[in-house]
KEKE-3310 file (N, C-alpha, C; in steps of 0.2 Angstrom, whole numbers, plus 5000, padded with zeros to 4 digits):
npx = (5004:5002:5006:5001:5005:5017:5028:5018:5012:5024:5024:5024:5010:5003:5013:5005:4989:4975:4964:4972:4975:4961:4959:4967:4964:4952:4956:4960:4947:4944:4949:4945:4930:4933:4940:4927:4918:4924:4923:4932:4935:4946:4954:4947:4945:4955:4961:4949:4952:4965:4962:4952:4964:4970:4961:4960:4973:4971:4959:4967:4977:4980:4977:4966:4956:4942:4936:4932:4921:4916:4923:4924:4910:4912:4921:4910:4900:4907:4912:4900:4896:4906:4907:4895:4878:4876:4867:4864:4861:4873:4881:4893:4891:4890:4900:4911:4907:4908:4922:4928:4928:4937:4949:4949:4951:4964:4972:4970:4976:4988)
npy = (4994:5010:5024:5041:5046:5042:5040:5038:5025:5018:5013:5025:5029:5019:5024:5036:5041:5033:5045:5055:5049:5051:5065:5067:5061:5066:5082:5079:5076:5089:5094:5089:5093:5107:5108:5103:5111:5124:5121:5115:5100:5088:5091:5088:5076:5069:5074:5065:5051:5054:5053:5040:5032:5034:5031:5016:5014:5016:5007:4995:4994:4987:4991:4998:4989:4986:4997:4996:4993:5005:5011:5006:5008:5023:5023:5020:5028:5041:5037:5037:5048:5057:5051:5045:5044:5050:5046:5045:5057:5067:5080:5095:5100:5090:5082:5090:5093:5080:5077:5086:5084:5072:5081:5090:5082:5074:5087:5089:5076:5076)
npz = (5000:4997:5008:5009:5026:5029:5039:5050:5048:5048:5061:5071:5073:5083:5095:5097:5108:5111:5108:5103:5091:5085:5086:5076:5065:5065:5059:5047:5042:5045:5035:5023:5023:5022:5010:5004:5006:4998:4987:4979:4974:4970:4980:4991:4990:4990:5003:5012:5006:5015:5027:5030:5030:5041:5049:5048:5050:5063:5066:5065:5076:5091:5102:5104:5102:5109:5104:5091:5085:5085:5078:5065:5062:5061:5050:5040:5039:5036:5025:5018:5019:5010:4998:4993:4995:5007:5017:5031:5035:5040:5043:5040:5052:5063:5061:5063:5077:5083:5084:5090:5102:5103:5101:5111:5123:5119:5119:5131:5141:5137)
capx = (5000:5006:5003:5002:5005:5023:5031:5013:5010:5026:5024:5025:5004:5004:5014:4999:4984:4964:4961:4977:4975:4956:4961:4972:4958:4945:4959:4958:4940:4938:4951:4942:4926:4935:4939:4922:4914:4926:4921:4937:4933:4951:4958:4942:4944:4962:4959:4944:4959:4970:4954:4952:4973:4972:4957:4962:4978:4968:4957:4972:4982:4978:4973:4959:4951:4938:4934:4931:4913:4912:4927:4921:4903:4913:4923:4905:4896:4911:4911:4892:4896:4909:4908:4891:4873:4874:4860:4865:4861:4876:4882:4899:4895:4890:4907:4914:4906:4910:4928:4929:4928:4944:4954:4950:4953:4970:4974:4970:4979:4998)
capy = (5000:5018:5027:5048:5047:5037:5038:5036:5019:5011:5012:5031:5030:5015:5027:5040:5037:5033:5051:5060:5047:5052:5069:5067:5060:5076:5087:5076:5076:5097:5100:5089:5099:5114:5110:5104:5118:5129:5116:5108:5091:5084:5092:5086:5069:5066:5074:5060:5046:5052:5050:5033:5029:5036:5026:5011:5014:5017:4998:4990:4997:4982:4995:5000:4984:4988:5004:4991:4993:5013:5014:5003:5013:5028:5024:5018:5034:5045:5035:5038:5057:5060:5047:5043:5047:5056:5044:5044:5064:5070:5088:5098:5105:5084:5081:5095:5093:5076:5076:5092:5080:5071:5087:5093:5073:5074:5092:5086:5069:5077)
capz = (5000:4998:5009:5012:5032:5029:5046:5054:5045:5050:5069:5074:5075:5089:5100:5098:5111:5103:5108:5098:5083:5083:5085:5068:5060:5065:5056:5041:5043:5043:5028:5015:5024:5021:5002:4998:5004:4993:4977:4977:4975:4971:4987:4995:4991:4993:5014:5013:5008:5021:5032:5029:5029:5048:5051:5047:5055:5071:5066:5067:5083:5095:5108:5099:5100:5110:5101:5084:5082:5083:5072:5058:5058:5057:5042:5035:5040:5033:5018:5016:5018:5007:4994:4994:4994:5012:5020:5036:5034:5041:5042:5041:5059:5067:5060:5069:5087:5085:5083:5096:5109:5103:5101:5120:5125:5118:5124:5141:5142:5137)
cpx = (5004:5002:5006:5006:5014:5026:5026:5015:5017:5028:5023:5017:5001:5005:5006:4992:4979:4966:4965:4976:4968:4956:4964:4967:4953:4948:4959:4952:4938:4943:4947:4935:4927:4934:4932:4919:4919:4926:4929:4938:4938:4953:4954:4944:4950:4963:4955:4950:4962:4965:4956:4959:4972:4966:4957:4969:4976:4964:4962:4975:4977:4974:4968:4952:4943:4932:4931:4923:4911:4919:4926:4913:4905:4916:4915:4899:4900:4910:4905:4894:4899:4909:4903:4887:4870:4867:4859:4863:4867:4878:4889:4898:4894:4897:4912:4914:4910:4918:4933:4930:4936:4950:4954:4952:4960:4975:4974:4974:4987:5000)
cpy = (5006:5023:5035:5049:5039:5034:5035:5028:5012:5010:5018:5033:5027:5019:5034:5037:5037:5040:5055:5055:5047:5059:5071:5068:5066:5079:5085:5078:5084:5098:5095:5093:5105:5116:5107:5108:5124:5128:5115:5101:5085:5084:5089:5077:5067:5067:5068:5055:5048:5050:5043:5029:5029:5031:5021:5009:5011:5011:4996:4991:4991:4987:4997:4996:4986:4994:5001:4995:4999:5015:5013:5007:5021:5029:5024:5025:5038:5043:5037:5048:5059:5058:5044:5049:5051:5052:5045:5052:5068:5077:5090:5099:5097:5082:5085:5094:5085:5072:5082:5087:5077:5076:5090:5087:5073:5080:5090:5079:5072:5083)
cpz = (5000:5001:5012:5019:5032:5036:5050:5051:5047:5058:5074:5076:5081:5093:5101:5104:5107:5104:5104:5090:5080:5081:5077:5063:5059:5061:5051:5038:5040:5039:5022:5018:5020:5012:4998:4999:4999:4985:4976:4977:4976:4976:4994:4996:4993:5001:5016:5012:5015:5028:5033:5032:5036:5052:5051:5050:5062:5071:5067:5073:5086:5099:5109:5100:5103:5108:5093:5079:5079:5078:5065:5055:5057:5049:5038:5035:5037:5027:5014:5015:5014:5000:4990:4995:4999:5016:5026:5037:5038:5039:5041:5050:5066:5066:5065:5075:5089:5087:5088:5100:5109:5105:5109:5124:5125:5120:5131:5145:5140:5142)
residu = (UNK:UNK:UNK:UNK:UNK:UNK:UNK:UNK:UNK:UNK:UNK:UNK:UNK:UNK:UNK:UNK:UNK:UNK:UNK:UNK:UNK:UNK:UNK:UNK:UNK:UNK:UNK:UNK:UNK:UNK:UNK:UNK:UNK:UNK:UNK:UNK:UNK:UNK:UNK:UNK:UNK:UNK:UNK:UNK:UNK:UNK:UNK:UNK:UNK:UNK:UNK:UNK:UNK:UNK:UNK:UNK:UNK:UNK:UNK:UNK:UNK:UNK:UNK:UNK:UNK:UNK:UNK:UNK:UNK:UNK:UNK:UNK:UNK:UNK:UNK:UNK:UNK:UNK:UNK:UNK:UNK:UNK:UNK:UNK:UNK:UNK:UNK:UNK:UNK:UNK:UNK:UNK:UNK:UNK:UNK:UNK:UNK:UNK:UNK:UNK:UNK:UNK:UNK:UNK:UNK:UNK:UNK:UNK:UNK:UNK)
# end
């Protein structure tokens, strides 16, 4: 696989805890936001990939195990948001709230 997040992917993500590798992910999350609300699609979808890369990261991480279920329905709700026909009616701003939580998680744990 080739992946964007190169140092991440070959171990430097492991050291991160859930809350700082979900946190990554939120900021993934609000730049494809960002470029599709400014109608950049390409830029939109490539932050959407790195999405997924860091996601997928975070499935694999052992530590994670317990977290399994609500990481797999967020790739699949993300997916449905970005890539998709948006069924789950997600918003830019439940993206947001939802990935707020990580970011003060991870500030407050270092």
């Amino acid at each position: 696989m080739n992946y964007q997040h190169k140092s991440l992917a070959l171990g430097r993500w492991k050291e991160l805890s859930f809350f700082e590798q979900m946190a990554n992910i939120g900021s993934e999350v609000e730049r494809a936001i960002k470029w599709k609300n400014k109608s950049h699609s390409e830029y939109s979808r490539l932050a959407f990939e790195r999405t997924l890369e860091l996601l997928d990261l975070t499935v694999s991480d052992i530590k994670n195990k317990s977290y399994l279920k609500e990481l797999m329905r967020l790739r699949e709700v993300l997916a449905d948001y970005f890539a998709f026909s948006n069924q789950y009616h997600s918003t830019d701003e439940l993206w947001r709230s939802y990935f707020s939580a990580f970011h003060t998680a991870a500030r407050l744990g270092k």
